[in-house]
N, C-alpha and C positions, 0 to 999 in steps of 0.2 A: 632529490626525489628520483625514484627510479622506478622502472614499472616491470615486475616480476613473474612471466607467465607461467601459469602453473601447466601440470598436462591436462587439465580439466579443460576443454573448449570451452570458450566463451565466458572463463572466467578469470581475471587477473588481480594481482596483489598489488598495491603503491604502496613503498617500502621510504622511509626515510633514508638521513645518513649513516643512522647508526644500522641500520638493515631492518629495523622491524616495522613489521606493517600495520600501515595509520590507516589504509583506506581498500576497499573490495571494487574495482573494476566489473562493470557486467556485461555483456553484448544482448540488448536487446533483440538483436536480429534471431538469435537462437529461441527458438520457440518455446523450449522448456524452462532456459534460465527466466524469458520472460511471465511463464505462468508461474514460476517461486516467487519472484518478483511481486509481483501483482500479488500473490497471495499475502505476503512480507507486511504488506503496504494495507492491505485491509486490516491482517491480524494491529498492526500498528495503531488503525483508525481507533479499534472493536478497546485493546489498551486504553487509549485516551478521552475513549466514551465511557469505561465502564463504571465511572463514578455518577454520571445523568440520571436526575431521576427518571422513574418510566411513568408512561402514562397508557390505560388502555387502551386496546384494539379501539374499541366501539368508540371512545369518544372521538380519536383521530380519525377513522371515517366516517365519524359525522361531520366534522368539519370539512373534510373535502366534501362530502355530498352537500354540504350546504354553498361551498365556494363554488362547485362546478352549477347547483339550480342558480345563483346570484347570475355567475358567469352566462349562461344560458337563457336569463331571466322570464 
């Protein structure tokens, strides 16, 4: 394994032996790789949600208004 910098800051390739690259290196420290990141990472969520049934606005907060009066009692 070898690690490949590219000229992109903050971003690097992990190359096997044969040279092709298996894995994406990121530096969190840079502030923009970090907000693609983070965006990556939702759009990912938003993917593995988007088969959940939905359910309406009104009924979901009712039930929080009804957990926060219980909570409050």
């Amino acid at each position: 394994m070898t690690i490949d910098i590219t000229p992109k800051k903050g971003i690097s390739y992990v190359t096997n032996s044969a040279g092709k690259r298996t894995a994406l290196m990121l530096d969190l420290k840079n502030k923009v790789i970090r907000e693609l990141a983070e965006d990556l990472l939702d759009n990912l969520a938003i993917i593995e949600r988007q088969n959940e049934t939905s359910r309406p606005f009104e009924e979901i907060d009712s039930e929080i208004l009804a957990k926060i009066a219980r909570k409050n009692g």
